[in-house]
N, CA, C and O atoms as CSV, one atom per row, in Angstrom:
chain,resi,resn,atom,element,x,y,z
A,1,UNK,N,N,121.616,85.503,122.892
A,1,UNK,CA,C,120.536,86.109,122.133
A,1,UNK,C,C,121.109,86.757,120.884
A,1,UNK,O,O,122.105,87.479,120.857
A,2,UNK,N,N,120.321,86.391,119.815
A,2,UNK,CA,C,120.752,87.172,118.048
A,2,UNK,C,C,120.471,88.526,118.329
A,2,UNK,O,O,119.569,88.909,119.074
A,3,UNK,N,N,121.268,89.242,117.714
A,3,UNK,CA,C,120.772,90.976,117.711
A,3,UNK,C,C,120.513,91.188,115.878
A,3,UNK,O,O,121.254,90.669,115.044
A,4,UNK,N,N,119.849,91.667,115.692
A,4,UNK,CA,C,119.264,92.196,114.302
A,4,UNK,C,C,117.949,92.358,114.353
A,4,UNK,O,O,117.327,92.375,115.416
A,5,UNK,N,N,117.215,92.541,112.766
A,5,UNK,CA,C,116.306,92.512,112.404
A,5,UNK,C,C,115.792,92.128,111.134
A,5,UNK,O,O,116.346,92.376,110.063
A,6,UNK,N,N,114.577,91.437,111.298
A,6,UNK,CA,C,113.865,90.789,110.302
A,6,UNK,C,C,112.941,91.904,109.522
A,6,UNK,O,O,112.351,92.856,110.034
A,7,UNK,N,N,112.982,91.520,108.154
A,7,UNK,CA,C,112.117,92.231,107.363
A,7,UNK,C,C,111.271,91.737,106.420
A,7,UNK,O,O,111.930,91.315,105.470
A,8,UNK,N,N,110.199,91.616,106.279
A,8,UNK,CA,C,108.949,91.052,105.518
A,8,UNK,C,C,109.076,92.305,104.093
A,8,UNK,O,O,109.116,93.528,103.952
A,9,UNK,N,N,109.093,91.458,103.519
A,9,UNK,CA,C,108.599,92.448,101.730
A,9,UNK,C,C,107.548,92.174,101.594
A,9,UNK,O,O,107.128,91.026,101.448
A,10,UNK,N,N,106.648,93.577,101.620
A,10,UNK,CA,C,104.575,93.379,101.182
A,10,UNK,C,C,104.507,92.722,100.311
A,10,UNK,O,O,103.305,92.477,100.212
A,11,UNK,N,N,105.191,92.061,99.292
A,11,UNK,CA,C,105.351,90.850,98.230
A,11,UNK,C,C,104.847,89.556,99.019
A,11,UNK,O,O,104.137,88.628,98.631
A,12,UNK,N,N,105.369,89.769,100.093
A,12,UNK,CA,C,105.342,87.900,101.097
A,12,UNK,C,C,104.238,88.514,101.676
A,12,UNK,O,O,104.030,88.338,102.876
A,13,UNK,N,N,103.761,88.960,101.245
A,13,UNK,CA,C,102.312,89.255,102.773
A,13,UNK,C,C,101.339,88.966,101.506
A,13,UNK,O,O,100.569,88.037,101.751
A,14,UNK,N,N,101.163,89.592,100.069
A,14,UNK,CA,C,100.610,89.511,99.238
A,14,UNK,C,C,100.372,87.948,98.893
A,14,UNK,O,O,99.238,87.489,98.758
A,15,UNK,N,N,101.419,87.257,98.777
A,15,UNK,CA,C,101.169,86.257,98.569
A,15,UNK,C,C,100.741,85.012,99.021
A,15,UNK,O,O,100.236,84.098,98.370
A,16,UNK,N,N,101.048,85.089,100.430
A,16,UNK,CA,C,100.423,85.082,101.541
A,16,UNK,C,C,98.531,84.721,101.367
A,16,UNK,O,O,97.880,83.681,101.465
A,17,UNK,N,N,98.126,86.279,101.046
A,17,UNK,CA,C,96.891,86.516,101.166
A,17,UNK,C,C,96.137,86.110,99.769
A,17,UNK,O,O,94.960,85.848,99.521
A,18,UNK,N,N,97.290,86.170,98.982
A,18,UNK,CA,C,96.561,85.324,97.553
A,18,UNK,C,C,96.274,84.017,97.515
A,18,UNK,O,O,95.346,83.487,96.905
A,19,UNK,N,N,97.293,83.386,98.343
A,19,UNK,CA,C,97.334,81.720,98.437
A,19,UNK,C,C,96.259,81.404,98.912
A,19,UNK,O,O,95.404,80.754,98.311
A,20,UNK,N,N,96.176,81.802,99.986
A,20,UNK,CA,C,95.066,81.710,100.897
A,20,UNK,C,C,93.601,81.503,100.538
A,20,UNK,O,O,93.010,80.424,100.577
A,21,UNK,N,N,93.046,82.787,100.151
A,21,UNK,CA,C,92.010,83.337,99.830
A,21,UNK,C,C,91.348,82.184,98.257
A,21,UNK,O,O,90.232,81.817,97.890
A,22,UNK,N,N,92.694,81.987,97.774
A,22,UNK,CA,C,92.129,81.195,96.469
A,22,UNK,C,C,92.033,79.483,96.884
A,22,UNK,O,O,91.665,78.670,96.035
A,23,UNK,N,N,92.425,79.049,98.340
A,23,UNK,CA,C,92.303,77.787,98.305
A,23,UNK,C,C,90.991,78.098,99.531
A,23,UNK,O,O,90.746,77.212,100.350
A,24,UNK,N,N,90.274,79.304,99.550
A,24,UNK,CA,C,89.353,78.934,100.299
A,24,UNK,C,C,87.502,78.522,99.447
A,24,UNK,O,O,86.984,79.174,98.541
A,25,UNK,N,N,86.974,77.409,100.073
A,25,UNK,CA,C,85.914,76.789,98.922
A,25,UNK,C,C,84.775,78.212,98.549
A,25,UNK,O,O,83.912,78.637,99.318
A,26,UNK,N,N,84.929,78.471,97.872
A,26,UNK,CA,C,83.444,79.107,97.323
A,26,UNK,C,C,84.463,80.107,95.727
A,26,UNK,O,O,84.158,80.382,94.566
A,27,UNK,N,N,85.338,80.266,96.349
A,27,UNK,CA,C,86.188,81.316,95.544
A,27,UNK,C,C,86.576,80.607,94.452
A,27,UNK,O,O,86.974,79.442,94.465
A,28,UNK,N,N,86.385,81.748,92.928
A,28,UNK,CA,C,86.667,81.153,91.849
A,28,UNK,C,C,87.963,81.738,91.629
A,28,UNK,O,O,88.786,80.903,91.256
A,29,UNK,N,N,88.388,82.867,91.739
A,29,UNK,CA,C,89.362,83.576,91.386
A,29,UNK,C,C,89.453,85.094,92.247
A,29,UNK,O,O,88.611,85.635,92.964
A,30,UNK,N,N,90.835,85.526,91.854
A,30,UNK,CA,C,90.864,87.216,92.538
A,30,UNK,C,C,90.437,87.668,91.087
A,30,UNK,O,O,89.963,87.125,90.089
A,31,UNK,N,N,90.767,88.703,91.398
A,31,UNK,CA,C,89.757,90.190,90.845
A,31,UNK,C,C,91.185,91.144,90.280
A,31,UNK,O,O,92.062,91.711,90.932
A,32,UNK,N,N,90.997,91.042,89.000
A,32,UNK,CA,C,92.356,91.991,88.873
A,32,UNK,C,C,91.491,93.133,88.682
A,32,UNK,O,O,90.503,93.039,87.954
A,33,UNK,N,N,91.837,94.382,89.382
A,33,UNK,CA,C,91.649,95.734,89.047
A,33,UNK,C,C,92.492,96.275,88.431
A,33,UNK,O,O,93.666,95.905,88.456
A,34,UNK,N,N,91.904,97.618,87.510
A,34,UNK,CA,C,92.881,98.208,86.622
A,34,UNK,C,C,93.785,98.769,88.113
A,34,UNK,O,O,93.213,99.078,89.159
A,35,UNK,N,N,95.328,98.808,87.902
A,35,UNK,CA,C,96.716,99.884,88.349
A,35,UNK,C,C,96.017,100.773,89.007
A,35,UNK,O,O,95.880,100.559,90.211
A,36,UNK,N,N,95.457,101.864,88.489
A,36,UNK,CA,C,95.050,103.186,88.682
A,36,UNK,C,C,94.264,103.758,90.258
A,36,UNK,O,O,94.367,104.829,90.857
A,37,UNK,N,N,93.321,102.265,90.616
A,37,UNK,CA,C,92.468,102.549,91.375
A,37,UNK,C,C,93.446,102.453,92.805
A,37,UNK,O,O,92.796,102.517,93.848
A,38,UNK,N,N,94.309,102.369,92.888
A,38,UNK,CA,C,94.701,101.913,94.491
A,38,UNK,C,C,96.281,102.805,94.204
A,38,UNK,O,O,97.174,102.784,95.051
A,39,UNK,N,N,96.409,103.530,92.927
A,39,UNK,CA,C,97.438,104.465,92.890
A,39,UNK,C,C,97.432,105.860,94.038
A,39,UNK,O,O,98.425,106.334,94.590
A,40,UNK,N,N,96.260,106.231,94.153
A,40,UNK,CA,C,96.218,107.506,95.022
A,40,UNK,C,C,96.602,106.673,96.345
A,40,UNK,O,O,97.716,107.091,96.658
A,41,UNK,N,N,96.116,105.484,97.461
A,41,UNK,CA,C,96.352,104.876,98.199
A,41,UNK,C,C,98.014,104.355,98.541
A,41,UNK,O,O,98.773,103.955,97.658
A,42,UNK,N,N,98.244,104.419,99.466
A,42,UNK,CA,C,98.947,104.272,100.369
A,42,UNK,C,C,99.259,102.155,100.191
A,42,UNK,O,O,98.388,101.314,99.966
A,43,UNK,N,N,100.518,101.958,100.365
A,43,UNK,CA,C,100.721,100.301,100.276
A,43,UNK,C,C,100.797,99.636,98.840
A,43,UNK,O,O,100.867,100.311,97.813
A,44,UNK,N,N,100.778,98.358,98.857
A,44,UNK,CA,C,101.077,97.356,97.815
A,44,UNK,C,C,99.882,96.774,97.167
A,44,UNK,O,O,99.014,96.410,97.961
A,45,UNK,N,N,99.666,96.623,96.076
A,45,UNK,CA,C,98.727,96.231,95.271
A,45,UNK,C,C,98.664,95.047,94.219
A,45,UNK,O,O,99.139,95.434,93.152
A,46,UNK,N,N,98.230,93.719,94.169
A,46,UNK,CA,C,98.373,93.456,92.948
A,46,UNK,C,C,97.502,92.144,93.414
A,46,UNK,O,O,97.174,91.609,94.473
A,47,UNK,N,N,97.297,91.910,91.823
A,47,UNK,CA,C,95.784,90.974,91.681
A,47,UNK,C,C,95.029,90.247,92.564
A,47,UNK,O,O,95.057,89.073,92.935
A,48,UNK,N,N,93.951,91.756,92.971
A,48,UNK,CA,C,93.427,91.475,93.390
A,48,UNK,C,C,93.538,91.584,95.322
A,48,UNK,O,O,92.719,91.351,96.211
A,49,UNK,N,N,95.055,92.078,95.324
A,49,UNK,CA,C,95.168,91.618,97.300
A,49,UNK,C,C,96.039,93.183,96.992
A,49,UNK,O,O,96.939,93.401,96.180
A,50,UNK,N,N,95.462,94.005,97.852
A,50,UNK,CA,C,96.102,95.299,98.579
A,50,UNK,C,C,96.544,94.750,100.309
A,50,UNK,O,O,95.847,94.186,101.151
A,51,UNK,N,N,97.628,95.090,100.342
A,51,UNK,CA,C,98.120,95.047,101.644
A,51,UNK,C,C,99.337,96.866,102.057
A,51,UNK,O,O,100.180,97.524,101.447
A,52,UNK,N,N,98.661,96.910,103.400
A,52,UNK,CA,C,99.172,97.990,103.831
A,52,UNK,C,C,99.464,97.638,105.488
A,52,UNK,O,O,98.702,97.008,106.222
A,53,UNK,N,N,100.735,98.205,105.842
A,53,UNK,CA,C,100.695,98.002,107.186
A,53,UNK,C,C,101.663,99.010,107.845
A,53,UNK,O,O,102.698,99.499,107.393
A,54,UNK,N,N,100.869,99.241,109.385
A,54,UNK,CA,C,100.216,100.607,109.826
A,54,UNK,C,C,101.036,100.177,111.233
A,54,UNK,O,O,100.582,99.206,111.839
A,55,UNK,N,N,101.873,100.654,111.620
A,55,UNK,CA,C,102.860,100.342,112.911
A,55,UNK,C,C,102.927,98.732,113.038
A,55,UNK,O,O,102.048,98.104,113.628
A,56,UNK,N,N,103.946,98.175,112.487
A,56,UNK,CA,C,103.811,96.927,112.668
A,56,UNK,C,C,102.296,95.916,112.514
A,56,UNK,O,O,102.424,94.782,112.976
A,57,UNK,N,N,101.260,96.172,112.060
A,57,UNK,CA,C,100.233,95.478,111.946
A,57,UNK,C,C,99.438,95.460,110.180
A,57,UNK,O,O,99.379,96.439,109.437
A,58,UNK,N,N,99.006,94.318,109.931
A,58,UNK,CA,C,98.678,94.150,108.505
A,58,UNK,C,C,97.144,94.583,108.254
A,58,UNK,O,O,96.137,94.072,108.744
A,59,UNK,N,N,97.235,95.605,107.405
A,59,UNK,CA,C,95.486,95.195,106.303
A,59,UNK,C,C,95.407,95.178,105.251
A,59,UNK,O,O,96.163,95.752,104.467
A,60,UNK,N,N,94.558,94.575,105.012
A,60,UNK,CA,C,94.544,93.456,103.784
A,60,UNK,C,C,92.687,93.723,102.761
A,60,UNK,O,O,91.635,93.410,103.318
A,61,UNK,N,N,92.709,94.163,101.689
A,61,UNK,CA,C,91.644,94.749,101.113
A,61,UNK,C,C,91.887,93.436,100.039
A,61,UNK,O,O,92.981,93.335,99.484
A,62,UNK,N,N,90.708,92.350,99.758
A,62,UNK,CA,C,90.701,91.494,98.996
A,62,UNK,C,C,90.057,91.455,97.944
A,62,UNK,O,O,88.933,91.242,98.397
A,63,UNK,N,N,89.960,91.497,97.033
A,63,UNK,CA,C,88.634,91.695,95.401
A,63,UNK,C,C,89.028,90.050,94.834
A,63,UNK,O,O,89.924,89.399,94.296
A,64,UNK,N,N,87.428,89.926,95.484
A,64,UNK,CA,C,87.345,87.687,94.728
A,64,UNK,C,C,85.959,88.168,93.617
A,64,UNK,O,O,85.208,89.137,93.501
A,65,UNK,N,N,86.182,86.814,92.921
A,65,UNK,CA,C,85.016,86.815,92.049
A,65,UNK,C,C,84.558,85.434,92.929
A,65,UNK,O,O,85.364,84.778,93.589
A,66,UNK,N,N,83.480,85.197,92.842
A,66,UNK,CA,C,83.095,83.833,93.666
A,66,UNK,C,C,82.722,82.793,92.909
A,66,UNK,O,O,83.328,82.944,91.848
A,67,UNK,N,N,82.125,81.908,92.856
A,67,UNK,CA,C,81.175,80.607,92.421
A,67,UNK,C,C,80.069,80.679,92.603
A,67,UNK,O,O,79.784,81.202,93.680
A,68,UNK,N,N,78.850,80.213,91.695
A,68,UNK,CA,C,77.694,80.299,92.156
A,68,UNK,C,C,77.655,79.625,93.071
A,68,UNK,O,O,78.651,78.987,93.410
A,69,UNK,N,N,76.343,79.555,93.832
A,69,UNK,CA,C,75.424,78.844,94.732
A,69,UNK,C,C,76.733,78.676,96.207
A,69,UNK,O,O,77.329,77.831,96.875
A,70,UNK,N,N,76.588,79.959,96.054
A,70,UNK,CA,C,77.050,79.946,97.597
A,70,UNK,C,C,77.229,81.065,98.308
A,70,UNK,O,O,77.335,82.253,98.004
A,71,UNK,N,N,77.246,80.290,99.601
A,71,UNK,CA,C,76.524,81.741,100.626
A,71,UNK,C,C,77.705,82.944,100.596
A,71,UNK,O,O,78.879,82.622,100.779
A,72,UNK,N,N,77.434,83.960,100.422
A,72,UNK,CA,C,78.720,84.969,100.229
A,72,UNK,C,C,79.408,85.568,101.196
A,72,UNK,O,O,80.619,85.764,101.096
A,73,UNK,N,N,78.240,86.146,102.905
A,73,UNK,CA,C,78.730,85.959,103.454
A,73,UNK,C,C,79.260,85.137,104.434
A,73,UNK,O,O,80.192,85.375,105.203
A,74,UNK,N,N,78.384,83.875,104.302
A,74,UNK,CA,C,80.212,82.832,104.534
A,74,UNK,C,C,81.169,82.343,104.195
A,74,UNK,O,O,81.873,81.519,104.780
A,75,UNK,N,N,81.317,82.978,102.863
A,75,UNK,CA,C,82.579,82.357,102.001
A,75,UNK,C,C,83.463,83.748,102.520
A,75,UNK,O,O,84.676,83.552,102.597
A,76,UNK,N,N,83.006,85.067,102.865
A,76,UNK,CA,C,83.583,86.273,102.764
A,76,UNK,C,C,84.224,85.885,104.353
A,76,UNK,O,O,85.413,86.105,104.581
A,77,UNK,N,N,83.694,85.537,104.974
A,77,UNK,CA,C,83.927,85.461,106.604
A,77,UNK,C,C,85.236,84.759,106.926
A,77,UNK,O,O,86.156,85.032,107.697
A,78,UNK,N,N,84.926,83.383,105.755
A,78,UNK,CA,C,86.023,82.328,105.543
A,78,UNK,C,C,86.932,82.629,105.473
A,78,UNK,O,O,87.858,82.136,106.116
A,79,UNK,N,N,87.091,84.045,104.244
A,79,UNK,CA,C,88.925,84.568,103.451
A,79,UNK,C,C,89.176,85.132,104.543
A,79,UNK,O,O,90.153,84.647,105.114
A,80,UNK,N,N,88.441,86.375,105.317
A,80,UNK,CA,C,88.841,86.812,106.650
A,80,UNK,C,C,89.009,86.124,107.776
A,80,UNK,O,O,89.964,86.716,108.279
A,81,UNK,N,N,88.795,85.499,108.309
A,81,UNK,CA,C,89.763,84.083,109.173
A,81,UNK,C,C,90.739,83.567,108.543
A,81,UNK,O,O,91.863,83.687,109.031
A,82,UNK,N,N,90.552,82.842,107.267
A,82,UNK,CA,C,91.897,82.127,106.974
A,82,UNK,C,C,92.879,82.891,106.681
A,82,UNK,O,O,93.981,82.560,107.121
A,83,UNK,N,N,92.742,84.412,105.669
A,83,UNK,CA,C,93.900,84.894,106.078
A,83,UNK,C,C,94.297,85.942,106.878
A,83,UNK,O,O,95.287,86.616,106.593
A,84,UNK,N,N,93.640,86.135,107.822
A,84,UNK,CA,C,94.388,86.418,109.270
A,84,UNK,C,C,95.250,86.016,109.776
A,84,UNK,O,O,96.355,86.392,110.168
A,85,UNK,N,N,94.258,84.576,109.738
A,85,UNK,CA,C,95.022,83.273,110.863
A,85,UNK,C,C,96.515,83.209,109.815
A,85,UNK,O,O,97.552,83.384,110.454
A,86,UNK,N,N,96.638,83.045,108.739
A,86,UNK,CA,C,97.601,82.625,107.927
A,86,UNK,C,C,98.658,83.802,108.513
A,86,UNK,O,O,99.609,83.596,109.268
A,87,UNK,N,N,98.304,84.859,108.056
A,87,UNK,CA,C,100.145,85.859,107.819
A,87,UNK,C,C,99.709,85.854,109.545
A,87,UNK,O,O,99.163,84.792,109.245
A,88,UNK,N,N,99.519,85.970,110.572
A,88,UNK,CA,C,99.587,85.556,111.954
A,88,UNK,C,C,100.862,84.836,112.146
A,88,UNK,O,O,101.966,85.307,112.416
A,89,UNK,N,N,100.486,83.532,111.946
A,89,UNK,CA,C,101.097,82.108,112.147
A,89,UNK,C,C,102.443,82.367,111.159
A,89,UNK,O,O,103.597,82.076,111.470
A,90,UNK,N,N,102.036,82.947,109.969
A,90,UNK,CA,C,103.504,82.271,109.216
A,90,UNK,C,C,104.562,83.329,109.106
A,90,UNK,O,O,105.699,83.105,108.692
A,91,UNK,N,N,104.070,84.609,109.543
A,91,UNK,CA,C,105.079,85.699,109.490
A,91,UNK,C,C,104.928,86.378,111.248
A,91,UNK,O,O,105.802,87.200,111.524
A,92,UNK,N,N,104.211,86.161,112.032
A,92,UNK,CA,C,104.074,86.706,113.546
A,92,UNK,C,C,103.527,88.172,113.123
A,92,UNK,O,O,104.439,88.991,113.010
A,93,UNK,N,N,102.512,88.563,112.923
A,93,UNK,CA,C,102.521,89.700,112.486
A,93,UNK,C,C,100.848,89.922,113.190
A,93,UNK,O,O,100.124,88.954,113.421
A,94,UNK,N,N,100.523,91.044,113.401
A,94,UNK,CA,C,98.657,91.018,114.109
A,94,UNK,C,C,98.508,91.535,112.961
A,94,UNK,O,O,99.185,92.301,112.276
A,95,UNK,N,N,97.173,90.827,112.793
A,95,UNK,CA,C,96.610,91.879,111.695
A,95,UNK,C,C,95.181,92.764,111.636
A,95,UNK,O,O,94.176,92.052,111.640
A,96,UNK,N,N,94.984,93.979,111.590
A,96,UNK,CA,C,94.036,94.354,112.067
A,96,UNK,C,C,92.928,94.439,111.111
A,96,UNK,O,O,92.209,95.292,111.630
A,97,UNK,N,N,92.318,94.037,109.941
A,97,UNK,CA,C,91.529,93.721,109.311
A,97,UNK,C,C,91.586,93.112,107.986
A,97,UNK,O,O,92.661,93.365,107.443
A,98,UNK,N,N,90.829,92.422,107.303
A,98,UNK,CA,C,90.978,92.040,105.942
A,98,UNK,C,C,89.149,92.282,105.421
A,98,UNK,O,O,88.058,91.755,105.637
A,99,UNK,N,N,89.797,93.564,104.534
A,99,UNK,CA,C,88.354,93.526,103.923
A,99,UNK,C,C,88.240,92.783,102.663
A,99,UNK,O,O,89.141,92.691,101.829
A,100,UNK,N,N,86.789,92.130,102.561
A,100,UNK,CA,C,86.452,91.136,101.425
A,100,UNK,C,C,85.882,91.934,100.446
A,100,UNK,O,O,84.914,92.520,100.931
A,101,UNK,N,N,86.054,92.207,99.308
A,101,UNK,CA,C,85.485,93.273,98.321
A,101,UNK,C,C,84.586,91.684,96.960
A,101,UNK,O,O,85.203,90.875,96.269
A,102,UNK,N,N,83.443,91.813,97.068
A,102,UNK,CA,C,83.256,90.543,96.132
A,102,UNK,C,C,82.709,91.514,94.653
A,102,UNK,O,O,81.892,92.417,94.475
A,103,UNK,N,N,83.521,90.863,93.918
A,103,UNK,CA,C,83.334,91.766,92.350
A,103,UNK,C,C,82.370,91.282,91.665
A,103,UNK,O,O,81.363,91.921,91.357
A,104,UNK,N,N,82.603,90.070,91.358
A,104,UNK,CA,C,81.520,89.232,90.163
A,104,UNK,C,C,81.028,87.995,90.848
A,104,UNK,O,O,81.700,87.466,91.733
A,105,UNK,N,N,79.963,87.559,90.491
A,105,UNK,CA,C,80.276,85.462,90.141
A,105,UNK,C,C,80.192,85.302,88.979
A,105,UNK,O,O,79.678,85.825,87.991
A,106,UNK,N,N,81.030,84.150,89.364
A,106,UNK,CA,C,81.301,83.383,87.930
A,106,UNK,C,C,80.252,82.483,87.886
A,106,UNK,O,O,80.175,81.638,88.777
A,107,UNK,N,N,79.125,82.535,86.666
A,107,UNK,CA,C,78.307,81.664,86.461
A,107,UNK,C,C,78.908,80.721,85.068
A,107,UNK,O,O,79.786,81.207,84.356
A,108,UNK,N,N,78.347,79.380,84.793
A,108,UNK,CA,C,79.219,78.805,83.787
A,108,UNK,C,C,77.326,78.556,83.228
A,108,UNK,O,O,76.382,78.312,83.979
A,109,UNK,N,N,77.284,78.760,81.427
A,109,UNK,CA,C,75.947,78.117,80.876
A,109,UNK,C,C,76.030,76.727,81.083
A,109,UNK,O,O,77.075,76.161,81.405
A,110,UNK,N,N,75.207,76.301,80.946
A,110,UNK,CA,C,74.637,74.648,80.882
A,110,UNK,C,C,75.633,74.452,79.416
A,110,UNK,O,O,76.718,73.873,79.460
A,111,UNK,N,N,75.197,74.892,78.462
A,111,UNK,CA,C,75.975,74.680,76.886
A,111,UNK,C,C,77.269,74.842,76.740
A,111,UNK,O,O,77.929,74.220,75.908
A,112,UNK,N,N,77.872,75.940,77.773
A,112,UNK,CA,C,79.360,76.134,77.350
A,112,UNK,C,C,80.148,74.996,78.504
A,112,UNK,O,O,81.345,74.791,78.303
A,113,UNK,N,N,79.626,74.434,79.427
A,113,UNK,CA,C,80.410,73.363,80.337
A,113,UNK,C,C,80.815,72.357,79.988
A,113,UNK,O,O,81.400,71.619,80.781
């Protein structure tokens, strides 16, 4: 048996949850928030994916802009399964929630497409 220990950088969990979330269908993009808002907070921040984790277990605060014509909360339900299931499987890690924060949709005019 190996003796040591493994260490995850909230960088690989972030990205992780960015990959994810943007190859799931309804989602147009993350959500960059200004720095400031997740400064008083606790954990890692960046476009769009806050991750914090709380005795060995992950949460995950997501800001998407979406696509029109689609259902929101099942596109929202979607990012929370897939990336659960994801940093689960690819890092062994439980994770105890991923909140979906939806900012905008992206509508496109008829004229500018």
């Amino acid at each position: 048996m190996y003796e040591g220990k493994t260490t995850i950088a909230p960088d690989v969990l972030i990205t992780i949850a960015k990959l994810t979330t943007l190859n799931v269908p309804g989602v147009s993009r993350l959500c960059i928030n200004p720095p400031g808002v997740y400064r008083l907070f606790k954990g890692k921040f960046q476009e769009g994916v806050r991750i914090e984790v709380k005795e060995d277990t992950v949460y995950a605060e997501i800001h998407v802009v979406l696509t029109k014509d689609v259902n929101l909360r099942e596109v929202s339900r979607n990012i929370q399964q897939q990336v659960s299931r994801s940093i689960s499987e690819m890092v062994g890690m439980p994770v105890g929630g991923v909140n979906v924060h939806i900012e905008d949709i992206d509508y496109i005019r008829e004229n500018e497409a």
